[in-house]
TIMAR-696367 format. One record per residue (C-alpha): residue number from 1; residue in three letters; x, y, z. Coordinates in steps of 0.5 Angstrom, whole numbers. Example, Ala and Ser with C-alpha at 12.3 -4.5 7.8 and 13.67 -1.06 7.14 Angstrom:
residues 2
{atom 1; ala; {25; -9; 16}},
{atom 2; ser; {27; -2; 14}},
***
This chain:
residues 213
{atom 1; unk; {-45; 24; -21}},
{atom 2; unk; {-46; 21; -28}},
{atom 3; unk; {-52; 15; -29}},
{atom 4; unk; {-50; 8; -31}},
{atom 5; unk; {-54; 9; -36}},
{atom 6; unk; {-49; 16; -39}},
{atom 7; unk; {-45; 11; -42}},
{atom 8; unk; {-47; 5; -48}},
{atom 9; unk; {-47; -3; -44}},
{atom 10; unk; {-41; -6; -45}},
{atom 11; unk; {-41; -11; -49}},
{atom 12; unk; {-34; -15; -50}},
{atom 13; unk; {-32; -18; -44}},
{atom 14; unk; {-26; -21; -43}},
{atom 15; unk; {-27; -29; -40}},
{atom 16; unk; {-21; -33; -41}},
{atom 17; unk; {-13; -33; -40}},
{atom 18; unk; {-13; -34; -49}},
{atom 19; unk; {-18; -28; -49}},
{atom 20; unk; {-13; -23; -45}},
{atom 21; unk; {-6; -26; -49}},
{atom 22; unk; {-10; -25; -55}},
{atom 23; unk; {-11; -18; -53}},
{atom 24; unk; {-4; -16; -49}},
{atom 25; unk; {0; -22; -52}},
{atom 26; unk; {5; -26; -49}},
{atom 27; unk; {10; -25; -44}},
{atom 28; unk; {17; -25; -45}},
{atom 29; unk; {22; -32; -42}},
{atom 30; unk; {26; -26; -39}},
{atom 31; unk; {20; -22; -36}},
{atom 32; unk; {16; -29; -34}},
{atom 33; unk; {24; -30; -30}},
{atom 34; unk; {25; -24; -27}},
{atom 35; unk; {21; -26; -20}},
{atom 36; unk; {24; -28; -15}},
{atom 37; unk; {23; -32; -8}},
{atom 38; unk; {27; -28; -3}},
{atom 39; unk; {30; -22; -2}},
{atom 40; unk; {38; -21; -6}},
{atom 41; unk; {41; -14; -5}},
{atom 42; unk; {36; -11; -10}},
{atom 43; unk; {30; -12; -6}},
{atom 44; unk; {34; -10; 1}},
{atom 45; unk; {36; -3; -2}},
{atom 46; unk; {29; -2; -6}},
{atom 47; unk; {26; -2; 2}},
{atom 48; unk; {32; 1; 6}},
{atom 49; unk; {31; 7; 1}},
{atom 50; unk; {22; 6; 2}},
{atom 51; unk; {18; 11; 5}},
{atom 52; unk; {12; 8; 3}},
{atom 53; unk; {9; 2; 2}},
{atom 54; unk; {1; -1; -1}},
{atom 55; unk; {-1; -7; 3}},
{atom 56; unk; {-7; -10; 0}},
{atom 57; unk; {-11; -15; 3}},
{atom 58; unk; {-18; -18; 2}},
{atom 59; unk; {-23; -21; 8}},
{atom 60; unk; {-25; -28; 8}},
{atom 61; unk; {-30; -26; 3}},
{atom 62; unk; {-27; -23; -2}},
{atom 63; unk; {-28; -16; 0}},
{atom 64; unk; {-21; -12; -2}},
{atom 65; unk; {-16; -7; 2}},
{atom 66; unk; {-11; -3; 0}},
{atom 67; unk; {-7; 1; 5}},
{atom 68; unk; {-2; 6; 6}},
{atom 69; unk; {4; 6; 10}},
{atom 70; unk; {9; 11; 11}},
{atom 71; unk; {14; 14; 15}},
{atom 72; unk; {22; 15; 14}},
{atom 73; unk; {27; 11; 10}},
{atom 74; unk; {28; 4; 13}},
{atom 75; unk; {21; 4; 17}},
{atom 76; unk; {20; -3; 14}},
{atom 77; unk; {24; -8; 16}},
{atom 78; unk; {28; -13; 13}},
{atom 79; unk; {29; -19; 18}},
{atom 80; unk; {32; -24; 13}},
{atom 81; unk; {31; -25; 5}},
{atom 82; unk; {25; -29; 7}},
{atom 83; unk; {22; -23; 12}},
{atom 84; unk; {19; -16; 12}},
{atom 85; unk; {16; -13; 19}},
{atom 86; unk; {11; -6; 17}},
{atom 87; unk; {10; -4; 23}},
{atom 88; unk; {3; -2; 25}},
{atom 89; unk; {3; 6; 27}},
{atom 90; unk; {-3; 9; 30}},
{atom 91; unk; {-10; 11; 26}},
{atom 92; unk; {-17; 11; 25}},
{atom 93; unk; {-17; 4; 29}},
{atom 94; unk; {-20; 2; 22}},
{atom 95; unk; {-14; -3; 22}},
{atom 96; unk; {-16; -6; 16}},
{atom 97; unk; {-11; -10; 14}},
{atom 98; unk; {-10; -12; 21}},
{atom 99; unk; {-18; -14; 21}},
{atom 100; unk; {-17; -18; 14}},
{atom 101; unk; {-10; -22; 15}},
{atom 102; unk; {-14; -26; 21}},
{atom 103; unk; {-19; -28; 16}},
{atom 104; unk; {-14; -28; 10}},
{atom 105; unk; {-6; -28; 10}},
{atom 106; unk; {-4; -27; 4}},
{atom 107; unk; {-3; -20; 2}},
{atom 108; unk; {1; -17; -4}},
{atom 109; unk; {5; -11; -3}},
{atom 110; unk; {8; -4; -7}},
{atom 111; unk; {14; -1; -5}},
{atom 112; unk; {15; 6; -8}},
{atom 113; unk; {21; 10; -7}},
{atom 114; unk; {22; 19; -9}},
{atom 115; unk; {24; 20; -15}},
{atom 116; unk; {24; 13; -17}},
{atom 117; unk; {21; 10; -24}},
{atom 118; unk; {21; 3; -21}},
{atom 119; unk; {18; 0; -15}},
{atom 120; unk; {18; -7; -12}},
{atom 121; unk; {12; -11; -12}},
{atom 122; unk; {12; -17; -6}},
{atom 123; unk; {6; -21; -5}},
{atom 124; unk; {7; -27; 1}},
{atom 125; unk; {3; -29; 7}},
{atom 126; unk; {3; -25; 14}},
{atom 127; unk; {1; -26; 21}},
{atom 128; unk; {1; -20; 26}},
{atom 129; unk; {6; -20; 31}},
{atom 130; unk; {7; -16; 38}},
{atom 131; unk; {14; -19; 40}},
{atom 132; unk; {19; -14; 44}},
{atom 133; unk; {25; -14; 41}},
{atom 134; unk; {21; -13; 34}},
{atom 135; unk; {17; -8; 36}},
{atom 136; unk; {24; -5; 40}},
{atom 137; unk; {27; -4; 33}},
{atom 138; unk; {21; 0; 30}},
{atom 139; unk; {20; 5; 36}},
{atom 140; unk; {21; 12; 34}},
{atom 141; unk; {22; 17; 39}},
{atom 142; unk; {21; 12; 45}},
{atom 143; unk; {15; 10; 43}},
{atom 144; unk; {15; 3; 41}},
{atom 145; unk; {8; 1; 35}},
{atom 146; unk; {2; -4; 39}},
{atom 147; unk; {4; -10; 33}},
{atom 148; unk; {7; -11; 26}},
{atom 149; unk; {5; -14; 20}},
{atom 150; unk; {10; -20; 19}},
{atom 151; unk; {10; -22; 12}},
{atom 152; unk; {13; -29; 9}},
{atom 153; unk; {16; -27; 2}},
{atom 154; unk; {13; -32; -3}},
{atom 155; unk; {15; -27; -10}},
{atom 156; unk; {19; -21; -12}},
{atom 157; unk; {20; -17; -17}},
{atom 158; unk; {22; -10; -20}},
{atom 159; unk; {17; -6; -24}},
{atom 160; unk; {19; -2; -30}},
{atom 161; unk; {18; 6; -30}},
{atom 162; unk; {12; 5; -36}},
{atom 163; unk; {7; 7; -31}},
{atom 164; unk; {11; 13; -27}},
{atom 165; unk; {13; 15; -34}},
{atom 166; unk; {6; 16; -37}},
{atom 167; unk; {4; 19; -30}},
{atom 168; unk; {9; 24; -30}},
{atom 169; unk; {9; 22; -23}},
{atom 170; unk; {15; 26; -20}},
{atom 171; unk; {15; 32; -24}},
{atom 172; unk; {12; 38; -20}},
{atom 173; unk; {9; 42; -26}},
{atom 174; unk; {4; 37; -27}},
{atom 175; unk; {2; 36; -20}},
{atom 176; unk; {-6; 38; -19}},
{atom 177; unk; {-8; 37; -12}},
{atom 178; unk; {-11; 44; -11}},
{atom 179; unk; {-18; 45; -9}},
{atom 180; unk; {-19; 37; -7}},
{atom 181; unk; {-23; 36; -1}},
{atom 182; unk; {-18; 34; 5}},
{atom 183; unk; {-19; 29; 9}},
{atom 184; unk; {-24; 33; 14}},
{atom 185; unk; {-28; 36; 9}},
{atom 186; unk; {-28; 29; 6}},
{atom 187; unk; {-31; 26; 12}},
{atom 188; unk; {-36; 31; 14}},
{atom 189; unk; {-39; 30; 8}},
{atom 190; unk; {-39; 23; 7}},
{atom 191; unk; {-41; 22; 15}},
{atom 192; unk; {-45; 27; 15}},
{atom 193; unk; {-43; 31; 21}},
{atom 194; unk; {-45; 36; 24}},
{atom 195; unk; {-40; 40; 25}},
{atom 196; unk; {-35; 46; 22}},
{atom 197; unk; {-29; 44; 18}},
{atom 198; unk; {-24; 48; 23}},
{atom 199; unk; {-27; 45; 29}},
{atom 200; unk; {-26; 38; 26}},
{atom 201; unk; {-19; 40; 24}},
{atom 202; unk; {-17; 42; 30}},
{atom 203; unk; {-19; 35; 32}},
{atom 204; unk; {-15; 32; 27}},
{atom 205; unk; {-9; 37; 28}},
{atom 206; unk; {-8; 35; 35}},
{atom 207; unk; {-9; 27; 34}},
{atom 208; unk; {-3; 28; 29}},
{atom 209; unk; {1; 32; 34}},
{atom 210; unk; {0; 27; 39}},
{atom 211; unk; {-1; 20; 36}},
{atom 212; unk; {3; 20; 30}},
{atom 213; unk; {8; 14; 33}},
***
C-alpha cells in the first residue's frame, strides 16, 4: 500500500459554488428541468425493470453508507407516485441503512438496470415499516422480509449513459473480476480469523442457501 507521502500535497482546493462553475460550468435550463417530484410512467418502468438499487444514507453524524439491494425485477415497490418500499432481505445484521435512517431519514437511491446506459436517481426521506400487507406483497416463496424501507420521493430524475459509456460497463470483453478476493477471503483477512477459506465458505454456502429471502 502506497504512503500519503508517494504523492505531491494537494494544493488546489475547490471551496466555493464559483470555484466548481468556474471549473465544470454551468448547467443547462433544460438539465436544471429534468428533475422531478414524483413518479410518471418513466420512473414506474425504470424500477419494474430494476434488479438493483444503491441506497445511500448517513448516521446522525455524518458517517456515510452505501448499500446494495438486489433481488428480481419489480422487488422494489411502487405504492404511488410519491412511495417506494425496498424490502429489507436478511444479511450480515450489520443493517446499516436501517441503523442510519433512525438517526437520519434522508436517503438517496440509484437504480441501475442490465444493459441500460441510464439510471434513475431518487433521493427522499424513509421511515421503516413492518406492515402485514406490505411486507405480504414482498414475500418470496412464502417467506415474507422482517421490515421494509418506505421512502417518500422528494426528487427524480434519469442520469445520462456518460458514466456507462466511459465504463464500458455492459460489454463482457472488458469485465476483469478474476482473482479478486471473494467476500470470504476478504473477511478472513480483514477480521483476522483463524479459520480456512473452505470452512468459512462452507458457512457462507449454507447461509445463502438458508437465508436468502
Amino acid at each position: 500500500m502506497e504512503s500519503a507521502a508517494a504523492y505531491p500535497p494537494l494544493l488546489e482546493i475547490l471551496s466555493t459554488e464559483d470555484e466548481i462553475e468556474a471549473a465544470v460550468g454551468k448547467p443547462s435550463p433544460r438539465i436544471l428541468a429534468k428533475v422531478v417530484d414524483s413518479l410518471d410512467d418513466i420512473c414506474r418502468a425504470f424500477i419494474a425493470r430494476c434488479p438493483f438499487v444503491v441506497v445511500g444514507s448517513s448516521d446522525s453524524k455524518g458517517h456515510f453508507d452505501l448499500s446494495p439491494k438486489g433481488d428480481l425485477p419489480g422487488f422494489v415497490q411502487v405504492l404511488d407516485n410519491r412511495t417506494i418500499a425496498i424490502p429489507e432481505r436478511p444479511g450480515n445484521r450489520r443493517a446499516d441503512t436501517v441503523r442510519n435512517v433512525l438517526q437520519s431519514p434522508r436517503v438517496g437511491l440509484i437504480f441501475i438496470v442490465p444493459g441500460k446506459g441510464e439510471t434513475l436517481r431518487v433521493s427522499g426521506t424513509a421511515r421503516l415499516v413492518r406492515d402485514a400487507w406490505l411486507r405480504g406483497r414482498m414475500a418470496v416463496a412464502g417467506r415474507l422480509p422482517e421490515l421494509a424501507l418506505v421512502v417518500t420521493v422528494e426528487e427524480a430524475f434519469i442520469h445520462c449513459t456518460k458514466c456507462m459509456v466511459r465504463s464500458r460497463m455492459w460489454e463482457p470483453d472488458t469485465w476483469n473480476a478474476t482473482g479478486l478476493a471473494s467476500a470470504v477471503e476478504a473477511l478472513i483477512v480483514h477480521s483476522h480469523l483463524d479459520m480456512s477459506v473452505a470452512e468459512l465458505q462452507s458457512l457462507y454456502e449454507n447461509d445463502v442457501r438458508t437465508r436468502l429471502y
